[in-house]
MDAnalysis code that builds the backbone (N, CA, C; Angstrom):
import MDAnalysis as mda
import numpy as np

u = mda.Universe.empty(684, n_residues=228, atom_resindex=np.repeat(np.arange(228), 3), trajectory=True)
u.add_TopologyAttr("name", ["N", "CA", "C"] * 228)
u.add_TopologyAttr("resid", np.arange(1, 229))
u.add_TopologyAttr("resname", ["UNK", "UNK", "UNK", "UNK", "UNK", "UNK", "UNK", "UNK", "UNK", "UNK", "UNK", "UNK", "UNK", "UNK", "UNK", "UNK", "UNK", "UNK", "UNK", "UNK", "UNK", "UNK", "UNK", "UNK", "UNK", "UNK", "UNK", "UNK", "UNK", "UNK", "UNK", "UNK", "UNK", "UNK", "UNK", "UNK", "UNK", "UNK", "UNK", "UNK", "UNK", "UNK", "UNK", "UNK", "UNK", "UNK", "UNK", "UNK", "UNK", "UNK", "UNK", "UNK", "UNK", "UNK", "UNK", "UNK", "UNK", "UNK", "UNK", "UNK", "UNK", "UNK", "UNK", "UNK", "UNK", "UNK", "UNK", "UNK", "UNK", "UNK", "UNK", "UNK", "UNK", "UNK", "UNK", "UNK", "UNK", "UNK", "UNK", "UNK", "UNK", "UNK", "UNK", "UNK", "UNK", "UNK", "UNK", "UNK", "UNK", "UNK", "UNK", "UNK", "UNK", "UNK", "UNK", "UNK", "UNK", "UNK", "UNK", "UNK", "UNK", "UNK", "UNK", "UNK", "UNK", "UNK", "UNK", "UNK", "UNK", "UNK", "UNK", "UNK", "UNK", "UNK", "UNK", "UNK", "UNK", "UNK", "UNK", "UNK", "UNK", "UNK", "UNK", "UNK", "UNK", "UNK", "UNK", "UNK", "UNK", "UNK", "UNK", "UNK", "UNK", "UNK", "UNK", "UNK", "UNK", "UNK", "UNK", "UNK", "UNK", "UNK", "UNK", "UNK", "UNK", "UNK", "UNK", "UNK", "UNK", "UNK", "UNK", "UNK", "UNK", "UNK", "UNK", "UNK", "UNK", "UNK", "UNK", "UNK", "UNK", "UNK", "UNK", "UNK", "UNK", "UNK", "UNK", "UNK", "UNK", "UNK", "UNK", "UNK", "UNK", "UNK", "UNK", "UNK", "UNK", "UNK", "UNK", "UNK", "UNK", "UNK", "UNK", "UNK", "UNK", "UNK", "UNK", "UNK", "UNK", "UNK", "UNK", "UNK", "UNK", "UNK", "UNK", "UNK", "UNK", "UNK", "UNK", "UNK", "UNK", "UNK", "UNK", "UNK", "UNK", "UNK", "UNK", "UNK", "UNK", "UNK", "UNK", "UNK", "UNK", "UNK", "UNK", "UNK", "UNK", "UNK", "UNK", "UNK", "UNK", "UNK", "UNK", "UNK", "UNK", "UNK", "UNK", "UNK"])
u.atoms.positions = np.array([
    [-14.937, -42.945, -56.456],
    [-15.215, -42.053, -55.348],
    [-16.275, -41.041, -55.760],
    [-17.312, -40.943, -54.911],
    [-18.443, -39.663, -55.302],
    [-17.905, -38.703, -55.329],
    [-19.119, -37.702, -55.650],
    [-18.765, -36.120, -55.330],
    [-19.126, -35.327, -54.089],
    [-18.828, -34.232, -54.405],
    [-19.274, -33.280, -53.105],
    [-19.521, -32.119, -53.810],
    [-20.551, -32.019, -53.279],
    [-21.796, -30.795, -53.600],
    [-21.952, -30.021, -52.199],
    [-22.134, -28.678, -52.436],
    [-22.256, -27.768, -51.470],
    [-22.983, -26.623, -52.115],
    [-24.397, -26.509, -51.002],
    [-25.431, -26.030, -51.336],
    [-25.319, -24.989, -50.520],
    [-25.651, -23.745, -51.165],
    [-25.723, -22.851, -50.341],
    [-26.759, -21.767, -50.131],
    [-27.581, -21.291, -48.879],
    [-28.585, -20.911, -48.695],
    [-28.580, -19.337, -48.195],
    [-29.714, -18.273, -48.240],
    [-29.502, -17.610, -47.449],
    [-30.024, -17.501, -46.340],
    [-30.627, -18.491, -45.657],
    [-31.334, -18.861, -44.627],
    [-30.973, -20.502, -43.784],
    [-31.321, -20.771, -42.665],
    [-31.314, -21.990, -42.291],
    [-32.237, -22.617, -43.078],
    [-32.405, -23.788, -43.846],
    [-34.229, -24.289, -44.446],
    [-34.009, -23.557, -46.226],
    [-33.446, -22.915, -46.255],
    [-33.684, -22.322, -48.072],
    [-33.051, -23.512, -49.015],
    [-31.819, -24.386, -48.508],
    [-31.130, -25.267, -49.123],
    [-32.237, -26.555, -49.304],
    [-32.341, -26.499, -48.095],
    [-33.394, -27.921, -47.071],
    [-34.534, -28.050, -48.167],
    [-35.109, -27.170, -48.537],
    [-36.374, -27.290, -49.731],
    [-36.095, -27.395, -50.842],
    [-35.263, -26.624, -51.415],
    [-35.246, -26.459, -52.691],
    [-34.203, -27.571, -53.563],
    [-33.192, -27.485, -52.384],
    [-31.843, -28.458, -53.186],
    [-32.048, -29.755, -52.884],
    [-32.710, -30.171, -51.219],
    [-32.908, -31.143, -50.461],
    [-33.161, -32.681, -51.178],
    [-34.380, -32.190, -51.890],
    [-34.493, -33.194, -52.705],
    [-33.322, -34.303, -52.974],
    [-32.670, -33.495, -53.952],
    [-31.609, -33.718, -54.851],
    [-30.078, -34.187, -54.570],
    [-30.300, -33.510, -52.961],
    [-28.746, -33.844, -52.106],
    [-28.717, -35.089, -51.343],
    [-30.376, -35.012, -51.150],
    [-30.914, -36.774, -50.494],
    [-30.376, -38.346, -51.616],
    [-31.132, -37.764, -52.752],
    [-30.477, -38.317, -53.962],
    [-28.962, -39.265, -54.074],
    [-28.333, -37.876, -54.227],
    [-27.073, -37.769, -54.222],
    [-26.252, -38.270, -52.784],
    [-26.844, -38.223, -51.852],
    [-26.421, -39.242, -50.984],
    [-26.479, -40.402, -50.710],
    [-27.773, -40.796, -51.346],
    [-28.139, -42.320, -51.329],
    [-27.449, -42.871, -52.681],
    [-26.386, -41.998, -53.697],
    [-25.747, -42.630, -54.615],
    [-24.683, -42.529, -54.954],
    [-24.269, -42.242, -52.965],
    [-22.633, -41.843, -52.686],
    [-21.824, -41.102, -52.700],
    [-22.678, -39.949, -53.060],
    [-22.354, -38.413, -53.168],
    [-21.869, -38.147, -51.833],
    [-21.132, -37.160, -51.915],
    [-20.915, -36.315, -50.651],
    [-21.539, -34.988, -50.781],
    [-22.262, -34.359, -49.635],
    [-23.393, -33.349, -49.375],
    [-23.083, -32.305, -47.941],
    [-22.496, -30.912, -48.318],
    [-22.772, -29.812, -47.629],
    [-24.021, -29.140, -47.817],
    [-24.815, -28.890, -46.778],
    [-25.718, -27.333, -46.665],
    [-24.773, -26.252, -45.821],
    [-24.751, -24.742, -46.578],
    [-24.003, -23.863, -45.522],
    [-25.039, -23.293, -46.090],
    [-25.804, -22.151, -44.593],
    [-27.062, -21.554, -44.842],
    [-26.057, -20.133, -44.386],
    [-26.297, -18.891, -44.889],
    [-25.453, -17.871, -44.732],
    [-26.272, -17.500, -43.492],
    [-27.188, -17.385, -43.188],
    [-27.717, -16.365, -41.648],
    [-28.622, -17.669, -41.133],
    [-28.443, -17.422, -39.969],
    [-29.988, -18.027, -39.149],
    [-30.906, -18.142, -39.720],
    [-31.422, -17.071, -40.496],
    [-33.075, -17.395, -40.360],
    [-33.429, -16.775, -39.385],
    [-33.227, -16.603, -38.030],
    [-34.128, -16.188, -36.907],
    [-34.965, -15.096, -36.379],
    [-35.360, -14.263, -37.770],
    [-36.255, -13.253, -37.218],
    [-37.338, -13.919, -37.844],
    [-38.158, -15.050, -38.609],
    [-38.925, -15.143, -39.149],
    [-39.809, -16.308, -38.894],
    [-40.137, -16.157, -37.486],
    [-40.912, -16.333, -36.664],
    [-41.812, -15.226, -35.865],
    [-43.513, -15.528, -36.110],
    [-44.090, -14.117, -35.287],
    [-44.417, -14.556, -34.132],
    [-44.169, -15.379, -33.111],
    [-44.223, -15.520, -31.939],
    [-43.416, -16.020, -31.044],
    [-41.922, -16.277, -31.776],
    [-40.734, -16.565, -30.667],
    [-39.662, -15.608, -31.132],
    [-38.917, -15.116, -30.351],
    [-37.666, -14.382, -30.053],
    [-36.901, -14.755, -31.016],
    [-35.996, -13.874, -32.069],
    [-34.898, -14.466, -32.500],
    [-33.495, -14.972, -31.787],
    [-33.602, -14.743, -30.770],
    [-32.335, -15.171, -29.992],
    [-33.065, -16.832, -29.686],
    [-34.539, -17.177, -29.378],
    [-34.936, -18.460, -28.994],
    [-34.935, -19.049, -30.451],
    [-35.472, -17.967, -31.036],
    [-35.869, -18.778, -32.687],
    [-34.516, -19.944, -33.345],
    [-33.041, -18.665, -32.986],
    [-31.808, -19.013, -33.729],
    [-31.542, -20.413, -33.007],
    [-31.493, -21.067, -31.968],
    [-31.536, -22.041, -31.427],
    [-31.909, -22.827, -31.894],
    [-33.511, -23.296, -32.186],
    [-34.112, -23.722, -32.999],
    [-33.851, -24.182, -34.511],
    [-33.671, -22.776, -34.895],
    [-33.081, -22.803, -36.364],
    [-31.812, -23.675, -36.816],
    [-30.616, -23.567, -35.395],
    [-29.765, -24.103, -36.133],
    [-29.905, -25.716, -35.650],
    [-30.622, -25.940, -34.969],
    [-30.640, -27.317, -34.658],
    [-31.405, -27.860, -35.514],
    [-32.598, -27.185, -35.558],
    [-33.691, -27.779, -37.047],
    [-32.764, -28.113, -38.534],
    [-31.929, -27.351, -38.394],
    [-30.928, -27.082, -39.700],
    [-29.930, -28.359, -39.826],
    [-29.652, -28.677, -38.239],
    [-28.418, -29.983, -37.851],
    [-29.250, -31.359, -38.553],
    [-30.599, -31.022, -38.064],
    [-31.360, -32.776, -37.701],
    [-31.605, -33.018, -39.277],
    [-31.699, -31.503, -40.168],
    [-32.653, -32.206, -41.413],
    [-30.826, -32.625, -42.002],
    [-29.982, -32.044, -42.423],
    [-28.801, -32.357, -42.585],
    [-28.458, -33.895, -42.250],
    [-28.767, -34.466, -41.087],
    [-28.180, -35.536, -40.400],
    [-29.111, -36.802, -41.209],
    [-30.519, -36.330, -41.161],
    [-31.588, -37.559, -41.547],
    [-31.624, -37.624, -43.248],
    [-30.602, -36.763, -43.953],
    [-30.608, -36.630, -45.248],
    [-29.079, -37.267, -45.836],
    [-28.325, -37.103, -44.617],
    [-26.850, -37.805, -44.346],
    [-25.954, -36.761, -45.117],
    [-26.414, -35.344, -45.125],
    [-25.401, -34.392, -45.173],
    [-24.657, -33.924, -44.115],
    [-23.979, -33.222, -44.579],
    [-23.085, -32.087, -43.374],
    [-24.229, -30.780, -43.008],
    [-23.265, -30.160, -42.145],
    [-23.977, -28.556, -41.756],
    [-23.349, -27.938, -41.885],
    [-23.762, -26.159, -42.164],
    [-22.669, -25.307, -41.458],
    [-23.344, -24.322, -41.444],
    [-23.221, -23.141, -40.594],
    [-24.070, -21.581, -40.984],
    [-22.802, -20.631, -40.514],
    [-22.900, -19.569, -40.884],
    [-22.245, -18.759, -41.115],
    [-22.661, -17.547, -40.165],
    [-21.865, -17.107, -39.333],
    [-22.525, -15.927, -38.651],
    [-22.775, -14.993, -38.641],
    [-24.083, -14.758, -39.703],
    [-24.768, -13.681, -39.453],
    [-26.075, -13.560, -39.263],
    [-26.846, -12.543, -39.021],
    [-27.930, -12.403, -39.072],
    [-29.289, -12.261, -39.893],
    [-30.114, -12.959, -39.856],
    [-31.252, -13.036, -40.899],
    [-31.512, -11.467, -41.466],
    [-31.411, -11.291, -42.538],
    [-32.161, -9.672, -43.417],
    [-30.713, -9.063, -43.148],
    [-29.611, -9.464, -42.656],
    [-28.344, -8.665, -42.663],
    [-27.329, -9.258, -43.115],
    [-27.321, -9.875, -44.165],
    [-26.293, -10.262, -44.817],
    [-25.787, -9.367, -45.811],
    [-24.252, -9.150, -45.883],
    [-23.297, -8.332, -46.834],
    [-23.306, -9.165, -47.639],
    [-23.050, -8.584, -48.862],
    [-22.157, -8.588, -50.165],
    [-21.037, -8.639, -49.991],
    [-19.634, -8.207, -49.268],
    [-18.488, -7.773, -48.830],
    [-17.773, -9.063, -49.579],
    [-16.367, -8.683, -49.600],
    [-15.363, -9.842, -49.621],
    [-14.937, -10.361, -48.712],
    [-15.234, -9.777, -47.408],
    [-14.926, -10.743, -46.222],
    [-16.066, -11.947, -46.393],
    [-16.993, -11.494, -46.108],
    [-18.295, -13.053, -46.335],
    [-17.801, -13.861, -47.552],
    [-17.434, -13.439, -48.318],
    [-17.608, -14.460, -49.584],
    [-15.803, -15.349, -49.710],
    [-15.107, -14.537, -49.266],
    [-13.690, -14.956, -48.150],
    [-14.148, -16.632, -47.587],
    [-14.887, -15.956, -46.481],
    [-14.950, -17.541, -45.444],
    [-15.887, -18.513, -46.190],
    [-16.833, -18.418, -47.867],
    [-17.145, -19.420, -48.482],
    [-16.032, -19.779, -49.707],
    [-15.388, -19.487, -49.982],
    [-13.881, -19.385, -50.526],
    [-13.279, -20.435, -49.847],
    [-12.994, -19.974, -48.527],
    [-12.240, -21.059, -47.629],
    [-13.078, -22.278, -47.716],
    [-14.365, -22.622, -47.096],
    [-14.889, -23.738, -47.404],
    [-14.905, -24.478, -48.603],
    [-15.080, -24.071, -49.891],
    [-14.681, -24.153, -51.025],
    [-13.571, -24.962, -50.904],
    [-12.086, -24.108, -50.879],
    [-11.120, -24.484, -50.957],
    [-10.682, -25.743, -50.311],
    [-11.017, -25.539, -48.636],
    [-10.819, -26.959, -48.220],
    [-11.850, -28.304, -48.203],
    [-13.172, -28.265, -48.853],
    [-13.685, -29.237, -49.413],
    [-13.935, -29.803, -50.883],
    [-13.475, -28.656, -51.638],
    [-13.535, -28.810, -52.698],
    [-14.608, -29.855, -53.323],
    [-15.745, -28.863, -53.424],
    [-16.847, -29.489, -53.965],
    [-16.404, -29.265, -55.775],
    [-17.122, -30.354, -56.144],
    [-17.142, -30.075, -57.715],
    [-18.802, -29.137, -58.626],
    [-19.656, -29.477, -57.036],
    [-20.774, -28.751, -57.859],
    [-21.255, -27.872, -56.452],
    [-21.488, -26.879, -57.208],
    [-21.974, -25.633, -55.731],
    [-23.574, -25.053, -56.788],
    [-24.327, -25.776, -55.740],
    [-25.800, -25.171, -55.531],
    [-26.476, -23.826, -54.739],
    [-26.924, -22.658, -55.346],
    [-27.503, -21.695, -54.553],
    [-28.738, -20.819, -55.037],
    [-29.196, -19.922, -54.253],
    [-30.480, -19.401, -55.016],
    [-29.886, -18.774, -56.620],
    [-31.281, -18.232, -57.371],
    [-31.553, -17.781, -58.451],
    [-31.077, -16.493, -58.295],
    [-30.736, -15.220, -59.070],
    [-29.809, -13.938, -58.622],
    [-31.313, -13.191, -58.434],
    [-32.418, -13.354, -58.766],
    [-33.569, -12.444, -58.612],
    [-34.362, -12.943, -57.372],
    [-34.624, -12.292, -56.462],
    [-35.376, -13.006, -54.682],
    [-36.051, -11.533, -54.335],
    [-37.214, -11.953, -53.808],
    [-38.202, -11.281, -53.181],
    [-37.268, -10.717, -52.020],
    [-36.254, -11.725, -51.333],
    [-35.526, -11.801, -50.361],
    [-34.292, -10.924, -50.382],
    [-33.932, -9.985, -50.142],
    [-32.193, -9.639, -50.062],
    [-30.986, -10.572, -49.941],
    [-31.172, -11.116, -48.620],
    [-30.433, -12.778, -48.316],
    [-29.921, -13.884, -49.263],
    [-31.591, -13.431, -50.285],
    [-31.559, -15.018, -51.127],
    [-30.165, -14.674, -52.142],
    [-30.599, -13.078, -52.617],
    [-29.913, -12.767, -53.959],
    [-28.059, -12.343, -53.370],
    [-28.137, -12.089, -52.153],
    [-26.584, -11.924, -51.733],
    [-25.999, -12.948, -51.425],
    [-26.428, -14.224, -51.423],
    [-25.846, -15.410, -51.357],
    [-25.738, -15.744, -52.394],
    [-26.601, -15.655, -53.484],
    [-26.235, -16.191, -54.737],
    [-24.812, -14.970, -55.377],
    [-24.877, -13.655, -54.689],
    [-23.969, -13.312, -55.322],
    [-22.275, -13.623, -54.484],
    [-22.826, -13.843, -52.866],
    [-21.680, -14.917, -52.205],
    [-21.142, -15.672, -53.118],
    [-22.074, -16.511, -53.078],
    [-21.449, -18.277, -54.359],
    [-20.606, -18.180, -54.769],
    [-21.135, -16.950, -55.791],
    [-20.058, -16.572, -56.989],
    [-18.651, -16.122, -57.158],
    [-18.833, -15.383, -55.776],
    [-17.601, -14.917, -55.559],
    [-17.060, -15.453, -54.844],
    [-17.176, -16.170, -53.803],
    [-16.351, -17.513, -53.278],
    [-15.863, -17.950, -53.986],
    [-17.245, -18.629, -55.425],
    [-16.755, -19.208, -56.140],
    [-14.860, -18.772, -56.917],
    [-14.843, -17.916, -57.372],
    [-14.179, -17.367, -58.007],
    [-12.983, -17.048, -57.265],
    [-13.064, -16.676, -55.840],
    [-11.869, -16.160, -55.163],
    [-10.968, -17.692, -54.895],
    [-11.910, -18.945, -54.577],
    [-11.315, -20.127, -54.313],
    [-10.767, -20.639, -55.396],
    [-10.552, -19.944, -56.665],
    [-9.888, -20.799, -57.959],
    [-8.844, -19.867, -57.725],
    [-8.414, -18.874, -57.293],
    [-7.295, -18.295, -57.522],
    [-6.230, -18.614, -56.620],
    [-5.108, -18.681, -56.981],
    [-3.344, -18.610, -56.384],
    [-3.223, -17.637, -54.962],
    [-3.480, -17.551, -54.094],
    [-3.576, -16.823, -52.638],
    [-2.601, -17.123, -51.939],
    [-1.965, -18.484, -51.926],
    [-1.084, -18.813, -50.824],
    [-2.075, -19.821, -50.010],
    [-3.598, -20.040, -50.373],
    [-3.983, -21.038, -49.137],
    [-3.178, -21.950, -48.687],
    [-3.593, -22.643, -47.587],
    [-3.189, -23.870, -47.114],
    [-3.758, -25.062, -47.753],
    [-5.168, -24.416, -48.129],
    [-5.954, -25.911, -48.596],
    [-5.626, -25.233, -50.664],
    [-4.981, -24.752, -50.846],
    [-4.826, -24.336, -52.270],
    [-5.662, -23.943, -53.230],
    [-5.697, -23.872, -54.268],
    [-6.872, -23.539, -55.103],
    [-8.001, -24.284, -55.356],
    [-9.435, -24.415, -56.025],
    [-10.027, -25.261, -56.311],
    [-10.924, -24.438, -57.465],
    [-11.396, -24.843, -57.900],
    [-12.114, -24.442, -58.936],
    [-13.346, -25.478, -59.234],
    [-15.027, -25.301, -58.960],
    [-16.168, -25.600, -59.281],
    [-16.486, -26.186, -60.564],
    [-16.795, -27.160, -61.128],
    [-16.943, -27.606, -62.043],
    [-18.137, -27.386, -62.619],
    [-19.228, -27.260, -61.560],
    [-20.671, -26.599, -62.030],
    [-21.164, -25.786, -61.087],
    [-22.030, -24.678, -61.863],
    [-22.847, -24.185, -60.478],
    [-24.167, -23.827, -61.136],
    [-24.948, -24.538, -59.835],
    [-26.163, -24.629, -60.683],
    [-26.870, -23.363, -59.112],
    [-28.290, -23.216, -60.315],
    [-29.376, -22.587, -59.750],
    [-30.594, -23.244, -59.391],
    [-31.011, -23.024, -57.602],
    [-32.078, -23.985, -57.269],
    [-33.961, -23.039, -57.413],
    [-34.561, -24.219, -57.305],
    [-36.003, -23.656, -57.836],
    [-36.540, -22.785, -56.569],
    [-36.640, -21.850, -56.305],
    [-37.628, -21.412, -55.200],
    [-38.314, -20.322, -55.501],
    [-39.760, -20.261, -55.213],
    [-40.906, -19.751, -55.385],
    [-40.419, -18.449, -54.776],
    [-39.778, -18.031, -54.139],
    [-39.345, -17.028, -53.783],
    [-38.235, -15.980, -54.669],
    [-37.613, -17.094, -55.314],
    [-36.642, -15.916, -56.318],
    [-37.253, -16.686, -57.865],
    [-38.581, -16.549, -58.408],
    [-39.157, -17.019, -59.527],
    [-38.788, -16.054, -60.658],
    [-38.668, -14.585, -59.872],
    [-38.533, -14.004, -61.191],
    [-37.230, -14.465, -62.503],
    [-38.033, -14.667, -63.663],
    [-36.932, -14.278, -64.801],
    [-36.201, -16.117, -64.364],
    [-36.864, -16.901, -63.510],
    [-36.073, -18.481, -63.283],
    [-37.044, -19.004, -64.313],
    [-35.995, -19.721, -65.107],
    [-36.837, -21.057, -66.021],
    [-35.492, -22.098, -66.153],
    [-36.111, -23.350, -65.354],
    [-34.965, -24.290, -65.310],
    [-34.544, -24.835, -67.177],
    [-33.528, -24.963, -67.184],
    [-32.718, -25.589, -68.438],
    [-32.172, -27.184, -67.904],
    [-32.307, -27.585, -66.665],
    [-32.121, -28.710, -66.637],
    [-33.186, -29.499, -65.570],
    [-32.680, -31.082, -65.447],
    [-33.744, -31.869, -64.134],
    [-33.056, -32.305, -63.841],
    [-33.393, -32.923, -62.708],
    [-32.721, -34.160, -62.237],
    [-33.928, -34.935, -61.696],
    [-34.261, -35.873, -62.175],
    [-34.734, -37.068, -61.050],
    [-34.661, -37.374, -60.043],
    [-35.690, -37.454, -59.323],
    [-35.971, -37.775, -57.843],
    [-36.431, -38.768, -57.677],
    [-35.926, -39.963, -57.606],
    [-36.521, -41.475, -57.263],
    [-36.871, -41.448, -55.628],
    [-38.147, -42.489, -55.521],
    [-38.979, -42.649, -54.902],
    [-38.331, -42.304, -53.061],
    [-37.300, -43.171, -52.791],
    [-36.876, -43.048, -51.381],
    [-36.282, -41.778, -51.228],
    [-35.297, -40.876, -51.920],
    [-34.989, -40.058, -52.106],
    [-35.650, -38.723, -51.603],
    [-36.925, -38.731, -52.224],
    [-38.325, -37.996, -51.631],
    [-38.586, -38.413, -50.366],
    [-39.082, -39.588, -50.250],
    [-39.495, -39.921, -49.110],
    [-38.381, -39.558, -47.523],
    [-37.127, -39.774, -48.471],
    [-36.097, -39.372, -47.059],
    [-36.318, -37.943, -47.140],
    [-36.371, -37.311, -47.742],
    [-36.398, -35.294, -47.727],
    [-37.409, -35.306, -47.016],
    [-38.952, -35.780, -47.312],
    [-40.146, -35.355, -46.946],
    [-40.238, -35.409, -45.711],
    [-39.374, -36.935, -45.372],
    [-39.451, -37.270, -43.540],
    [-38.941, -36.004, -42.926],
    [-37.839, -35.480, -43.592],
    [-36.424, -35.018, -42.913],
    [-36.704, -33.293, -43.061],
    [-37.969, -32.876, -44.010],
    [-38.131, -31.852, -43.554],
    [-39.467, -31.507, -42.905],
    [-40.242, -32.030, -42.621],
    [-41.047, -32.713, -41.433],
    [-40.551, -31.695, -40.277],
    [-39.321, -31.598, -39.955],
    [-38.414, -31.462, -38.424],
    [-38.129, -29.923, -38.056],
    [-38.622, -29.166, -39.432],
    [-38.329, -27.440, -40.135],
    [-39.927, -27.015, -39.517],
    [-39.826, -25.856, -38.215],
    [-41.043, -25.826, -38.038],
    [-42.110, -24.454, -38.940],
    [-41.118, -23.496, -39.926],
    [-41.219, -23.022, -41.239],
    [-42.062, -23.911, -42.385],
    [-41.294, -25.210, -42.401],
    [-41.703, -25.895, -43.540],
    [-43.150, -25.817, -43.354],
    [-43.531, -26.535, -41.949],
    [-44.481, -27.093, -41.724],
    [-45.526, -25.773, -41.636],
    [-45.399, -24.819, -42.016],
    [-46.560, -23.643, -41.904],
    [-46.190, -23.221, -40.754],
    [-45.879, -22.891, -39.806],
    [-46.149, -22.609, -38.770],
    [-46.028, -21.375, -38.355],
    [-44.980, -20.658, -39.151],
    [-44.260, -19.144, -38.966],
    [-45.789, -18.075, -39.509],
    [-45.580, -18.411, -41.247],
    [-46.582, -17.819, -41.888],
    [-47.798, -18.104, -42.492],
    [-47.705, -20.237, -42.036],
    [-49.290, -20.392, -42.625],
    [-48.724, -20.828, -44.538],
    [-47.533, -20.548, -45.097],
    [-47.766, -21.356, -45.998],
    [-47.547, -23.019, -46.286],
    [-47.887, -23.581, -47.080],
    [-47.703, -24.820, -47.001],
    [-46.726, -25.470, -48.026],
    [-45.057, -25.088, -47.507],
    [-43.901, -25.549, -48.254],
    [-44.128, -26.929, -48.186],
    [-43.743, -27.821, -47.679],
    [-43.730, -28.817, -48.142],
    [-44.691, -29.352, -49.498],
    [-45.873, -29.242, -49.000],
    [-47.107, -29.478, -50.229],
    [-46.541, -28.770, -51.785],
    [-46.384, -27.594, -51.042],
    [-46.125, -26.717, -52.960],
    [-44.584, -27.421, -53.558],
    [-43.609, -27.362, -52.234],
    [-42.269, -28.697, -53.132],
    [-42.447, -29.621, -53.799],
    [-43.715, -30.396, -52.937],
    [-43.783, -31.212, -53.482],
    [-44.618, -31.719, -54.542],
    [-45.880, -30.659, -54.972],
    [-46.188, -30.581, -55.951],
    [-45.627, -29.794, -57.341],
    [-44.562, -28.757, -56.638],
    [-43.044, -28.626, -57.711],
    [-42.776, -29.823, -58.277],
    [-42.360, -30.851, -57.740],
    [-41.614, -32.175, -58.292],
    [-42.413, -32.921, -59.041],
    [-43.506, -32.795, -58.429],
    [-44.727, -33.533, -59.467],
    [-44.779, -32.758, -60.970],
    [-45.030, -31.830, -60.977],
    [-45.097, -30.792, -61.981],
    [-43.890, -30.490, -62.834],
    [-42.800, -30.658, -62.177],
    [-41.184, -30.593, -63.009],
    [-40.869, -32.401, -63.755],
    [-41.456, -33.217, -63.085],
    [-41.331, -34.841, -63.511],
    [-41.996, -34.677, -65.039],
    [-43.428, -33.915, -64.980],
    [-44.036, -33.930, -66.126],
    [-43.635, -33.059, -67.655],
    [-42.696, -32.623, -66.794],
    [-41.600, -31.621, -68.031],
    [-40.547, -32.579, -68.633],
    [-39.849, -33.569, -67.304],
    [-39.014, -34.092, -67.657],
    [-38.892, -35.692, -67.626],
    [-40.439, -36.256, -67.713],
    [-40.727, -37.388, -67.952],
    [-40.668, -38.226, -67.472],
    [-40.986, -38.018, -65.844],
    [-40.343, -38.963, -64.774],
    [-41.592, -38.515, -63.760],
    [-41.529, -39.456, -62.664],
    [-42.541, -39.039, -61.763],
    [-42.075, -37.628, -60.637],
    [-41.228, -37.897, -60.757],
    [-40.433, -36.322, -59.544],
    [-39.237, -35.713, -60.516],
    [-39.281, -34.289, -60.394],
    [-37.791, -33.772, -60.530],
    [-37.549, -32.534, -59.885],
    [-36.372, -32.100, -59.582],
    [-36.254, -31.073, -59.495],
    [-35.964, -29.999, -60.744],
    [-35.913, -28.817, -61.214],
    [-35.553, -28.165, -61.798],
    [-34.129, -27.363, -61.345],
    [-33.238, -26.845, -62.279],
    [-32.360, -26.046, -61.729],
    [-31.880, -25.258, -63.427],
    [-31.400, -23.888, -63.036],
    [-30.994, -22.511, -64.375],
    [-29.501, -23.281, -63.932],
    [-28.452, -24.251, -64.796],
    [-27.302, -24.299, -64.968],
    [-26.635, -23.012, -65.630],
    [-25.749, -21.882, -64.857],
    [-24.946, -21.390, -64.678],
    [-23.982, -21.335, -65.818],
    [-23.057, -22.552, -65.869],
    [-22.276, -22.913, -66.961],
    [-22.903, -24.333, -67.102],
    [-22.682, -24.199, -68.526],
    [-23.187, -25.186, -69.281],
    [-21.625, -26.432, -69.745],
    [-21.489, -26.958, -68.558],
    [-20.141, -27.886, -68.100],
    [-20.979, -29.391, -68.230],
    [-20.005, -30.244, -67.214],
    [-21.035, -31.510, -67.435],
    [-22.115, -31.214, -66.204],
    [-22.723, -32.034, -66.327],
    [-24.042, -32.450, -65.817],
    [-24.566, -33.491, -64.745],
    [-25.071, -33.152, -63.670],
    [-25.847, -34.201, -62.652],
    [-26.429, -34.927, -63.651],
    [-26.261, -36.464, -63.182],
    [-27.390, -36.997, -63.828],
    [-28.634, -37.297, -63.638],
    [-29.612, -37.228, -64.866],
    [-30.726, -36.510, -65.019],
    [-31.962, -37.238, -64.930],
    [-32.558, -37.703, -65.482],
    [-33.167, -38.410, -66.010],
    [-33.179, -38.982, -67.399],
])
């Protein structure tokens, strides 16, 4: 029986790039695959409404999920307003608990972003609240790894310690599937994510001796995705 991995973002699209790769992967080798993006996303668009944007967002968020053969989920809050609190990191606890992933993916703790770095400090504490004795219904669980994903956005002080390989369809299913992100595609601010991902992978393959990889800062040094 595969695993289940649950990636977690502070945006709709933050998982979709950075982990995407890797969860495509991992699905095409029987893995089981959550994205939970903590906020919409929806102020970060300069010419549609965040109330039209969030629409968008979470459906853009459904389709790349679906064409990658993951799950979805977002969490309700708002883009640039995400807590730290123990209530938020509570309802990723619960998810935790009742899917019990063995590997939980999220940003780097340093982000240009507020979002990025309070989700990574979410993770953690989900992480941690879902190993403990509470009385759940779905009971304890405890993470076997938690890794850190590459994004140009939380670079500071990131230097991956591990890869993973990205074989050929793998890419090609992400690339289709984030195609559908109208962010990816430049459109918000004019940069060109997809291109720089994907010349990430080109550039991380040549570290780790393969034609694509992703990079990721492993957390605990437990077992290991396999790599290349």
């Amino acid at each position: 029986m595969g695993r289940t991995v649950l990636a977690i973002g502070g945006h709709i699209g933050d998982m979709d790039l950075t982990a995407g790769p890797t969860l495509a992967k991992m699905v095409q080798e029987g893995d089981r695959a959550i994205i939970l993006a903590c906020t919409y996303g929806e102020r970060g668009h300069p010419t549609i409404s965040p109330e039209e944007y969030r629409v968008q967002k979470v459906a853009e968020g459904e389709a790349f999920a679906a064409a990658i053969g993951a799950e979805f989920r977002v969490l309700d809050y708002s883009d640039g307003f995400l807590p730290d609190d123990d209530s938020a990191a509570e309802q990723i606890a619960d998810i935790i608990r009742q899917e019990k992933p063995e590997i939980l993916i999220t940003h780097w703790t340093k982000s240009i972003h507020r979002d990025h770095e309070r989700a990574a400090i979410l993770a953690e504490r989900g992480r941690f609240l879902a190993s403990l004795p509470v009385g759940s219904p779905y009971g304890r669980h405890g993470i076997t790894q938690f890794l850190h994903a590459d994004n140009w956005e939380d670079a500071e002080g990131f230097a991956p310690d591990m890869y993973v390989e990205i074989p050929d369809a793998a890419y090609e299913t992400w690339r289709a599937a984030i195609q559908g992100q109208a962010f990816a595609r430049g459109e918000t601010y004019g940069f060109r994510y997809i291109d720089y991902y994907s010349a990430n992978m080109l550039a991380k393959g040549c570290l780790a001796g393969t034609t694509r990889a992703c990079g990721f800062v492993v957390a605990d040094k437990g077992a290991k995705l396999a790599g290349p």
